[in-house]
C-alpha positions in Angstrom: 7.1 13.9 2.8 6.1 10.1 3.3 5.8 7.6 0.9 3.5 4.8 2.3 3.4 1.5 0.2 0.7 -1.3 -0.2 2.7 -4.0 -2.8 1.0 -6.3 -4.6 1.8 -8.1 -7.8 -1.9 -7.5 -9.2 -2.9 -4.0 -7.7 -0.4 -1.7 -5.5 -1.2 1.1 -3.4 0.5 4.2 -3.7 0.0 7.2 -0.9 2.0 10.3 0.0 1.2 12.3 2.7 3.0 15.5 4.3 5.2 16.0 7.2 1.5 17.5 8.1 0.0 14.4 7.8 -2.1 15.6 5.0 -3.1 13.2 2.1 -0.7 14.5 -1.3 -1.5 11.7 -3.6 -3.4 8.1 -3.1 -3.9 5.9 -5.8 -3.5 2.6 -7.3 -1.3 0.6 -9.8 -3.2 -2.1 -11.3 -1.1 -4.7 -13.3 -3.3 -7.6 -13.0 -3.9 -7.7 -16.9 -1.1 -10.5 -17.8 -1.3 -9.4 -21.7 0.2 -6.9 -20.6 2.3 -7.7 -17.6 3.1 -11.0 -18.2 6.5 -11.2 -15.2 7.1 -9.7 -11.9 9.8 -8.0 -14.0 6.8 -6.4 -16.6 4.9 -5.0 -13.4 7.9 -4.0 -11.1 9.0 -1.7 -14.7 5.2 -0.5 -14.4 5.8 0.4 -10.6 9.5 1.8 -11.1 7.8 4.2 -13.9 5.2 5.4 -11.6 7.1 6.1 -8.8 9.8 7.9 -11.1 6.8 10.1 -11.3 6.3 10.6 -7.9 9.9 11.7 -7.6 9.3 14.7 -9.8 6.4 15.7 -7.9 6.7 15.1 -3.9 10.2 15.4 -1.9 10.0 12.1 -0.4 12.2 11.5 2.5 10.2 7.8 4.3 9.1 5.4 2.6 7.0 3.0 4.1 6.0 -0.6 2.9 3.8 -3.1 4.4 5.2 -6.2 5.2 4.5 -8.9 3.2 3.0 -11.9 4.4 5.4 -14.1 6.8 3.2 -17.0 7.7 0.7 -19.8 5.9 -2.7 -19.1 7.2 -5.4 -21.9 6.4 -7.5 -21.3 3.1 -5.4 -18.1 2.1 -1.6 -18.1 0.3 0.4 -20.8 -0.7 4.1 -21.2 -0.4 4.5 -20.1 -3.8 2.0 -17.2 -3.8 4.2 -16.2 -0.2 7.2 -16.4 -2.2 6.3 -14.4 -5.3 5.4 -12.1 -2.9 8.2 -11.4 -0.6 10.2 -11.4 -3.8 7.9 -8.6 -5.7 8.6 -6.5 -2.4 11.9 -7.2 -2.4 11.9 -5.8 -5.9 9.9 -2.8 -5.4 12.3 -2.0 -2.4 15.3 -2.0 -4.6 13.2 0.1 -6.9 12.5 2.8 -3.9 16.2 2.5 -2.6 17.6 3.6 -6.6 14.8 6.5 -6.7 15.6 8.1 -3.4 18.1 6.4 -1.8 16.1 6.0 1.1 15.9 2.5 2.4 12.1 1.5 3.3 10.6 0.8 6.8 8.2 -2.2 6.9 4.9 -2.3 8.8 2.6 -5.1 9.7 -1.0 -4.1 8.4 -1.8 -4.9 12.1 0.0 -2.7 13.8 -0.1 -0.2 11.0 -3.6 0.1 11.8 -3.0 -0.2 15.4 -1.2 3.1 15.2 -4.0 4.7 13.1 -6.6 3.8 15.9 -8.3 1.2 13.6 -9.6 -1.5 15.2 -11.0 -5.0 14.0 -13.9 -6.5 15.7 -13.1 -10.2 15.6 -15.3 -11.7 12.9 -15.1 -8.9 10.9 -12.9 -8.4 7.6 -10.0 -6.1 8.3 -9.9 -4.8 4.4 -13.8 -3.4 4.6 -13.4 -1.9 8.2 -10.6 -0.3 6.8 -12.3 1.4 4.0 -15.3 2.3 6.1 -12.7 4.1 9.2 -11.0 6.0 6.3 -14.4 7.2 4.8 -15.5 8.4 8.0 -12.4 9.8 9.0 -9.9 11.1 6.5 -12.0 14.1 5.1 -9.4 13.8 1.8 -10.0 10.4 1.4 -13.1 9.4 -0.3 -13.8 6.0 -2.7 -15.7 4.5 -5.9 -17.8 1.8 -5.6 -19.4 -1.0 -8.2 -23.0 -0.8 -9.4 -23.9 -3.0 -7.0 -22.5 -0.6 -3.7 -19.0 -2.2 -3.1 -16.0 -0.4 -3.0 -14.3 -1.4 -6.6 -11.0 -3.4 -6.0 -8.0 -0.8 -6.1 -10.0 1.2 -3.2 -8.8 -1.8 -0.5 -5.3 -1.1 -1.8 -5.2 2.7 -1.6 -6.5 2.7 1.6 -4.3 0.3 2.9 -1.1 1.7 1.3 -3.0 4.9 3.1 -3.0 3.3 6.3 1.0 2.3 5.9 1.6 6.1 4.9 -0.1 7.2 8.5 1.5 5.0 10.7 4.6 5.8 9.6 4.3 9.5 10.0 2.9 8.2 13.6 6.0 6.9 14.2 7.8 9.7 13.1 5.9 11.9 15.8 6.9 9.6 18.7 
């Protein structure tokens, strides 16, 4: 089974799929409440608990992980924010590599969703074409929205730890 991995330090998605390619489990982890998750090290012990779960339950033997942002794009991350986050993925890594002993692959979200046959017309937010390509073809996936007809927060992150899961078992197949 694949393990496919979205990491975030506010809301992480979490998908397993079969060596079918069939959708096991996909769901998020939300620590963005910082009463009670105050340090990376408060929601990496969230994260490490869940997937202890998910050991119990699913044979994994890939894990997948998108990579975490490389480069400083104009109006989006900061240095710091880029840091925090290579070093939360770094941490949830480690985390995998003590569960299963399986060391992670990473992905770009671009060529993750290359591999899935996603594609982004320019202009257009990758995150929402996403979500709508998954709704119209993943018959197991399916999302909730807000009152006012947007897909609530963690949907972005399962379908993107989603989208990680399925490229990798694309690149299994090759």
């Amino acid at each position: 089974m694949i393990l496919g991995l979205d990491i975030s330090t506010s809301i992480t998605g979490v998908t397993v799929i079969s060596n079918d390619g069939e959708i096991l489990h996909c769901e998020a982890i939300d620590t963005r409440n910082k009463n009670h998750f105050p340090t990376l090290f408060n929601k990496a012990s969230k994260i490490e608990d869940y997937l202890l779960d998910i050991e119990y339950k699913y044979d994994i033997k890939h894990i997948y992980i998108e990579k975490s942002l490389q480069t400083f794009r104009s109006g989006f991350s900061s240095a710091k924010t880029l840091s925090t986050l290579a070093s939360f993925n770094g941490i949830v890594s480690w985390i995998c590599w003590g569960i299963w002993s399986i060391q992670p692959e990473y992905l770009s979200a671009t060529s993750a969703r290359k591999s899935c046959g996603i594609k982004v017309p320019k202009g257009m937010k990758a995150k929402k074409v996403v979500i709508e390509y998954l709704v119209a073809n993943e018959a197991d996936f399916s999302i909730e929205y807000t009152k006012h007809g947007n897909p609530k927060p963690h949907e972005f992150d399962r379908a993107d730890s989603l989208v990680i899961a399925k490229a990798g078992y694309n690149s299994l197949l090759t």
